[in-house]
N, C-alpha and C positions, 0 to 999 in steps of 0.2 A: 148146110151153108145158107147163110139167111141173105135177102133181095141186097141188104147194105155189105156186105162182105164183097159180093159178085161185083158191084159196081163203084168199088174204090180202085179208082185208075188214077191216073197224074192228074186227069182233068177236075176230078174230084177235090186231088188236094192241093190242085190250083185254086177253086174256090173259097180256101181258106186265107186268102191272099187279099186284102182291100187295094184299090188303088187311088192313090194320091188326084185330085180332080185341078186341073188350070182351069179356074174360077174368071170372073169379071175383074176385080180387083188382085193387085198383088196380096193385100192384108188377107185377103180369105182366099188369095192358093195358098197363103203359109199356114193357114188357120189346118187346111186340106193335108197339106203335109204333117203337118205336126200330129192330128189326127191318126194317121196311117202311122206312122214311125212309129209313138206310140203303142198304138194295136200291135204291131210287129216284135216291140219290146217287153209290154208285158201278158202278151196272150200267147201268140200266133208262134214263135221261136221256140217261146219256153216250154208249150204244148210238146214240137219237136222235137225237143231235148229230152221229153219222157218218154216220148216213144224209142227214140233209139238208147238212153239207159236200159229201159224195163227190159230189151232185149241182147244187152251185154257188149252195147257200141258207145263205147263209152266217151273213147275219142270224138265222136260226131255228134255224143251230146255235148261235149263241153264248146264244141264248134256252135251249135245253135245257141249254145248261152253265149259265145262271145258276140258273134254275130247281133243278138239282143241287146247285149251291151251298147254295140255304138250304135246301134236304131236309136236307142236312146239320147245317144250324145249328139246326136243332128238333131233331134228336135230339141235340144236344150240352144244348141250353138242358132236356131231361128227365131227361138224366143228370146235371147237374150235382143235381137232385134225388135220384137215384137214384144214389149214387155205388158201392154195391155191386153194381150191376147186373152190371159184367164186360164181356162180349162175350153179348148173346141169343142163344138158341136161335132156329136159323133154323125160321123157322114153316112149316107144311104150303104155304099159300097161296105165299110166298115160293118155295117148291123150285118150285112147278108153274109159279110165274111166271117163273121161270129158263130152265124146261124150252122155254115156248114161245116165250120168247126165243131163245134158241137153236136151236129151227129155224127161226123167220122168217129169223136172221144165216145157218142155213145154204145158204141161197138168195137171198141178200141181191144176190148180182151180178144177175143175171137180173132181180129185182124191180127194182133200180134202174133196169136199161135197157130195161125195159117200159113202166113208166109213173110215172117219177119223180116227178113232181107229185104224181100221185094218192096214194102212198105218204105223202109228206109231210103232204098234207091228211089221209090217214087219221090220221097219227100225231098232227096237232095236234087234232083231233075227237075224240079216244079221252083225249089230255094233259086236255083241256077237261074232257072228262067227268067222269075221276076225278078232278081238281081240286076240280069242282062237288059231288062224292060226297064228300070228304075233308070240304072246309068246311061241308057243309050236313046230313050224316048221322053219320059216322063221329066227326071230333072233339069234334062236338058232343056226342054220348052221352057220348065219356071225357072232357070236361070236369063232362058231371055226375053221371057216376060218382063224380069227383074231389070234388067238393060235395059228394055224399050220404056222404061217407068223411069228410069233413072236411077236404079235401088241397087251402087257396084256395090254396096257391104253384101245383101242380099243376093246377090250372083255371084262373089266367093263363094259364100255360103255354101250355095247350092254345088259350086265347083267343086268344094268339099267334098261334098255330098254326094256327089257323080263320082268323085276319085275313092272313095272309101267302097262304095256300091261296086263297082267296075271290081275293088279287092276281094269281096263280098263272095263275088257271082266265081271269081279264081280259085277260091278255099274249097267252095262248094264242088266246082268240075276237079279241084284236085282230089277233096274225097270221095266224091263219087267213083272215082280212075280206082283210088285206095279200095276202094270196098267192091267195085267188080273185080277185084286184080289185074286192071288193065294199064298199060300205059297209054293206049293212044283210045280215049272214048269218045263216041262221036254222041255230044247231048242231044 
């Protein structure tokens, strides 16, 4: 068992996680969001979704592709406000969330034939988490950032965005429940 097998724990593939930064301006915390969702929709999910196919959870890939899905559809429903935005700057958090992704993947065979479950449960414990962090800390601030600016389309938005996240972080504790066999799991 090699140094990266022993030290893939939840914390680990928390750091595959970017987070969304409240900025000086509303325009560049949406820049920041858009950013993150993003990452979340075409990296970070879809990665998830292969780990738990390759090892026959097939259910809880098609969960990590749904879940990617509407990452995507929030940062489409911020840009449609923000339509000069362009393509964001990829943020600091983003690059290093990249970075630890990609070595989890670079040792991804091994991890999988070690201890596949445990893997999957990490990853749905850690989904859960920043789920619960998205809807209950982070867009809540850039929603009233978006208030105190004046920006109510822009705090929909985010409402949105808290109500879909907040759905998000419940699919994840349900399958997590699903895949211990448990009814009552305490994340």
């Amino acid at each position: 068992m090699d140094q990266m097998e022993k030290h893939v724990n939840e914390e680990t593939i928390f750091e595959c996680f970017a987070a969304a930064e409240k900025c000086e301006t509303h325009s560049q915390t949406a820049e920041s969001f858009v950013d993150v969702e993003e990452y979340e929709n075409n990296t970070m999910y879809p990665a998830f979704a292969r780990w738990a196919k390759a090892v026959g959870y097939d259910e809880i890939a098609n969960l990590f592709l749904k879940v990617a899905g509407e990452e995507k559809l929030h940062a489409k429903w911020l840009r449609e406000l923000y339509k000069e935005m362009g393509t964001p700057t990829e943020g600091k958090d983003t690059l290093r969330a990249k970075e630890a992704l990609t070595l989890i993947q670079s040792n991804m065979g091994n991890l999988l034939q070690s201890n596949p479950k445990g893997l999957i449960e990490k990853a749905l414990k850690v989904s859960y988490r920043v789920e619960m962090r998205e809807c209950t800390q982070i867009y809540p601030a850039f929603r009233a950032q978006a208030l105190e600016s004046g920006n109510i389309k822009a705090a929909g938005i985010y409402q949105k965005v808290i109500d879909s996240e907040t759905q998000h972080a419940q699919w994840f504790e349900a399958a997590l429940k699903d895949l211990l066999g448990q009814s009552n799991t305490m994340i």
